[in-house]
N, CA, C and O atoms as a GROMACS GRO file, in nm:
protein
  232
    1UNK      N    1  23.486  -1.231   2.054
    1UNK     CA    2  23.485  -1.178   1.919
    1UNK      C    3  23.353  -1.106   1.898
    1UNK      O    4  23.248  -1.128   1.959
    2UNK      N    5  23.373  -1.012   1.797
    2UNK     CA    6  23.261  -0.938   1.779
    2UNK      C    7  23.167  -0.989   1.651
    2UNK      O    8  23.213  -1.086   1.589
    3UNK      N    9  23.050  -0.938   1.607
    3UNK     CA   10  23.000  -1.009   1.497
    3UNK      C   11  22.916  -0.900   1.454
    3UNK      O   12  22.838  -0.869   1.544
    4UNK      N   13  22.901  -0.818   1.327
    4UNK     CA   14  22.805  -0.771   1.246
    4UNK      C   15  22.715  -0.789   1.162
    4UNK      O   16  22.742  -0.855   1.062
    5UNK      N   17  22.589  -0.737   1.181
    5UNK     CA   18  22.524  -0.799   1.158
    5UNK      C   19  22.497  -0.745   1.060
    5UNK      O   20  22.424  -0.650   1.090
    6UNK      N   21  22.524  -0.752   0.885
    6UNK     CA   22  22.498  -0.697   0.772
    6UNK      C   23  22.386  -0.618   0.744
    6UNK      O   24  22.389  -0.505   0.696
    7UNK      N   25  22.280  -0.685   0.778
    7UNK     CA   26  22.155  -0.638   0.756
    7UNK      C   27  22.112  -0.488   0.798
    7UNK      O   28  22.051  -0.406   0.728
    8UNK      N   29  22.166  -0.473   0.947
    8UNK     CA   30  22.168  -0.368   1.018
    8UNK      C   31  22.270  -0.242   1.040
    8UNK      O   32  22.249  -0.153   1.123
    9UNK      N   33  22.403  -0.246   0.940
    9UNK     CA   34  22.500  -0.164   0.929
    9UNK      C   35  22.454  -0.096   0.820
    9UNK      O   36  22.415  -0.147   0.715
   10UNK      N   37  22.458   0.010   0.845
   10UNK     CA   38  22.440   0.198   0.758
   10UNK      C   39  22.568   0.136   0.650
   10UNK      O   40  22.562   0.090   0.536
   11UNK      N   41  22.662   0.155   0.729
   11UNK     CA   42  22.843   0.158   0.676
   11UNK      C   43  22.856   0.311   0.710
   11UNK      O   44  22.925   0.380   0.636
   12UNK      N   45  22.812   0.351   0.787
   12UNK     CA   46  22.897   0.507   0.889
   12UNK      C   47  23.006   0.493   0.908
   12UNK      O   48  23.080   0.590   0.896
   13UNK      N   49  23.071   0.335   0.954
   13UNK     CA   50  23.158   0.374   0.972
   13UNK      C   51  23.262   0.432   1.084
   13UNK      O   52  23.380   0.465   1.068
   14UNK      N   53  23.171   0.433   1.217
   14UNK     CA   54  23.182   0.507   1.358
   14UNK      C   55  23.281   0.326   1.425
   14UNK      O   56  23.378   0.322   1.501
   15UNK      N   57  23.233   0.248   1.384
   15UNK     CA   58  23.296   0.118   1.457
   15UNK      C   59  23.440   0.124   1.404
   15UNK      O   60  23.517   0.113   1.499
   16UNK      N   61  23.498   0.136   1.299
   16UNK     CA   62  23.588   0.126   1.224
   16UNK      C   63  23.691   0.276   1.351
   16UNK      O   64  23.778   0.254   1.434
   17UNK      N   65  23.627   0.412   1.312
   17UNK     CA   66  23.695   0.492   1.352
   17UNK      C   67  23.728   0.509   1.516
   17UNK      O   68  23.814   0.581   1.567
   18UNK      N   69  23.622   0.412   1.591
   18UNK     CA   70  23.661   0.404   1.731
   18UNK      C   71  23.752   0.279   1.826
   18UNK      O   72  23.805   0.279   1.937
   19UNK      N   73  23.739   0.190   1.729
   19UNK     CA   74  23.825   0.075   1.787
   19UNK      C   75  23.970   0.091   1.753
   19UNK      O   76  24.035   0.096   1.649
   20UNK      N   77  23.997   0.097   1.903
   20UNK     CA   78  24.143   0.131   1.950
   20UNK      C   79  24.252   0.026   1.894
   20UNK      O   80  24.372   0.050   1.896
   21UNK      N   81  24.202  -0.077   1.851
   21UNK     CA   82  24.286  -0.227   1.769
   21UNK      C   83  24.316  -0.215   1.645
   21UNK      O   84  24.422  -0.252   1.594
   22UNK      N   85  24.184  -0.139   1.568
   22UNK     CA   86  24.219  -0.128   1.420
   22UNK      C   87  24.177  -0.269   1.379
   22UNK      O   88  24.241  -0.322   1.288
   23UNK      N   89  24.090  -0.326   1.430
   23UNK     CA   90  24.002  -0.477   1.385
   23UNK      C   91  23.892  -0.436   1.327
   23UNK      O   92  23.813  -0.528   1.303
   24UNK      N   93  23.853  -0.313   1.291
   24UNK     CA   94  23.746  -0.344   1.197
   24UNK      C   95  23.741  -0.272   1.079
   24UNK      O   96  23.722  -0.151   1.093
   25UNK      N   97  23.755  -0.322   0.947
   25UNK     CA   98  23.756  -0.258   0.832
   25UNK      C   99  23.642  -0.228   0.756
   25UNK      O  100  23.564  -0.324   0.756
   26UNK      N  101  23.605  -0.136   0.693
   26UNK     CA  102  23.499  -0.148   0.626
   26UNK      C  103  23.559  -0.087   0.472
   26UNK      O  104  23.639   0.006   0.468
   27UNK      N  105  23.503  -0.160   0.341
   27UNK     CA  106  23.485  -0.149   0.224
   27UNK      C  107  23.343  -0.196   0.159
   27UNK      O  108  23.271  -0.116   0.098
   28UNK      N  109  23.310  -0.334   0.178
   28UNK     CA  110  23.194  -0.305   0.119
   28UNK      C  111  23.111  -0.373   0.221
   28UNK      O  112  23.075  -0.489   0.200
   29UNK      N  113  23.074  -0.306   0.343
   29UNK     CA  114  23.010  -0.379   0.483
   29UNK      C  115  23.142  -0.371   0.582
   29UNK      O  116  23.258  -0.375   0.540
   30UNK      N  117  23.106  -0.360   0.712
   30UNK     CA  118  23.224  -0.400   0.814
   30UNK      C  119  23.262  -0.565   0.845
   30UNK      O  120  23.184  -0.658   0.865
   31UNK      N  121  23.402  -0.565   0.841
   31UNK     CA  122  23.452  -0.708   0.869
   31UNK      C  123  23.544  -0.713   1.009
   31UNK      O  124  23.555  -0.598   1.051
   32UNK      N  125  23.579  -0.763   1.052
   32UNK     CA  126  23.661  -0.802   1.221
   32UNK      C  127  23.735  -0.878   1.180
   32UNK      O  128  23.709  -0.980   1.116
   33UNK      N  129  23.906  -0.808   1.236
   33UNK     CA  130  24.006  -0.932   1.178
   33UNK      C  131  24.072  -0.990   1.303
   33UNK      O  132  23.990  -0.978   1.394
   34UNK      N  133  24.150  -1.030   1.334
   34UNK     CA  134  24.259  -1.087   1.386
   34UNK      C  135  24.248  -1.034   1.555
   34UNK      O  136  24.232  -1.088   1.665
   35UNK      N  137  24.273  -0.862   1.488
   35UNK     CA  138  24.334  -0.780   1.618
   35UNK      C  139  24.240  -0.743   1.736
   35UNK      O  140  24.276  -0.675   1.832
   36UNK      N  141  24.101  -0.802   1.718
   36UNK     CA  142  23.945  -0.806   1.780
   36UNK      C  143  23.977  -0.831   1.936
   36UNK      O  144  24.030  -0.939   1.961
   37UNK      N  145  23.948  -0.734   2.055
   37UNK     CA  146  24.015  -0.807   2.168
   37UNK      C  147  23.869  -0.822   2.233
   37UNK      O  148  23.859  -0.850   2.353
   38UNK      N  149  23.753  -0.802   2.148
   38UNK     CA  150  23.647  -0.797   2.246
   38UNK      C  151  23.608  -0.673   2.323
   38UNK      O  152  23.503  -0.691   2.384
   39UNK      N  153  23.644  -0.589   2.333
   39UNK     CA  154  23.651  -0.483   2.467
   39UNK      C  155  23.512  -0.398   2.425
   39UNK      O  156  23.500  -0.322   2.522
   40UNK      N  157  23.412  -0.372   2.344
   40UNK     CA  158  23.303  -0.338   2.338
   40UNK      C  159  23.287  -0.198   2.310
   40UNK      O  160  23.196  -0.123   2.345
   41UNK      N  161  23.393  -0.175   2.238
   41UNK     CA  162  23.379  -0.008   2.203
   41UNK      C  163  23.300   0.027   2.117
   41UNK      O  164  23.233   0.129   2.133
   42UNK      N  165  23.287  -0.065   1.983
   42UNK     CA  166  23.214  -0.066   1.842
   42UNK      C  167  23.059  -0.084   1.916
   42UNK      O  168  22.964  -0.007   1.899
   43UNK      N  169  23.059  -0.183   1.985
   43UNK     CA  170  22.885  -0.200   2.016
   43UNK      C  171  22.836  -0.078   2.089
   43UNK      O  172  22.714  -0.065   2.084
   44UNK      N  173  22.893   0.002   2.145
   44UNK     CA  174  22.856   0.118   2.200
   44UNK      C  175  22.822   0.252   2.120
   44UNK      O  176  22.744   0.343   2.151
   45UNK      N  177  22.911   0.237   2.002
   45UNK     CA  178  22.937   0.344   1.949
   45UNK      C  179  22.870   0.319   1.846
   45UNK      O  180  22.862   0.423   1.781
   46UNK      N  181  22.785   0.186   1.764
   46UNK     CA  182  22.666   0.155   1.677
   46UNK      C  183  22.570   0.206   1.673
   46UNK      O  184  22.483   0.184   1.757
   47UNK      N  185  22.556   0.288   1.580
   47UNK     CA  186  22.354   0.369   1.613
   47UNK      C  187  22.295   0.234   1.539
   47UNK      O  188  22.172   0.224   1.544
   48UNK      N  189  22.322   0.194   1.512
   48UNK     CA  190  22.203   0.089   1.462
   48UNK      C  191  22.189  -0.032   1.519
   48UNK      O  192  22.098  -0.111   1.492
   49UNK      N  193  22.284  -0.049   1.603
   49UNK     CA  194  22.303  -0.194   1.705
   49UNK      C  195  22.318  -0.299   1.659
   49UNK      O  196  22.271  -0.405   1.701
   50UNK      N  197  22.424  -0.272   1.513
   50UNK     CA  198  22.441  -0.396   1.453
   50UNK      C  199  22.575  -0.461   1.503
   50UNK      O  200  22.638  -0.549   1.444
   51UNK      N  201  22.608  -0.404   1.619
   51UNK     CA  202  22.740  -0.442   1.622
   51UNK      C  203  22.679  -0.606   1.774
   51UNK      O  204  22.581  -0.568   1.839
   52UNK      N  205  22.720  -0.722   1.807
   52UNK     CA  206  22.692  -0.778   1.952
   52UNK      C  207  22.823  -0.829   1.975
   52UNK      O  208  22.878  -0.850   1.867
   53UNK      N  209  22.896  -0.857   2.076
   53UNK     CA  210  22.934  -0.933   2.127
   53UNK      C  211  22.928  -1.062   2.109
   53UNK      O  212  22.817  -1.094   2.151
   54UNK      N  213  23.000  -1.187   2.060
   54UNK     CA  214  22.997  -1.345   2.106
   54UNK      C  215  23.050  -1.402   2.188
   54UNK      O  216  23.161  -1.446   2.156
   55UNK      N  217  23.002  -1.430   2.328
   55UNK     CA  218  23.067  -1.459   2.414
   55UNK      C  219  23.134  -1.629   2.410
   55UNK      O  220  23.070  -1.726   2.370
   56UNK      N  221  23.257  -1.630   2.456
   56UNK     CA  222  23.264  -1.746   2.462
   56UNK      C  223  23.391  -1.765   2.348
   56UNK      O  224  23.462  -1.866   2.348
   57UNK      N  225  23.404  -1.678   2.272
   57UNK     CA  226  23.472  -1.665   2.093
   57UNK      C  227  23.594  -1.564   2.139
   57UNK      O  228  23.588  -1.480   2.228
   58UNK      N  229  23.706  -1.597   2.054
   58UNK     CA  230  23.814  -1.483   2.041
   58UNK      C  231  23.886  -1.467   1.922
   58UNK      O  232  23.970  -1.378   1.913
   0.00000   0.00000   0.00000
C-alpha cells in the first residue's frame, strides 16, 4: 500500500492522473482506496516525494 504524506503534497494532482487503478483521489489532499496494487507509479511521478511505498501492507 501506498501512503501520503500530507504535509508534503502540492495537490497537483499528477498521482491521481497517472495511476493506472484509479486508487487515488484527491479533493481536499490525496487519499488511496481499495484498488492500490502497490506498483509505484504515483511515487515516481511525485515532485515533492510525498508519495512512499509501505512495504509489507496491501
Amino acid at each position: 500500500m501506498i501512503q501520503i504524506d500530507d504535509k508534503k503534497c502540492c495537490g497537483c494532482s499528477y498521482c491521481v492522473l497517472t495511476c493506472p487503478k484509479e486508487a487515488i483521489t484527491s479533493y481536499y489532499g490525496a487519499e488511496v482506496n481499495e484498488k492500490c496494487t502497490s506498483c509505484g507509479i504515483c511515487v515516481h511521478n511525485c515532485p515533492n516525494y510525498a508519495i512512499i511505498i509501505i512495504q509489507g501492507e496491501k
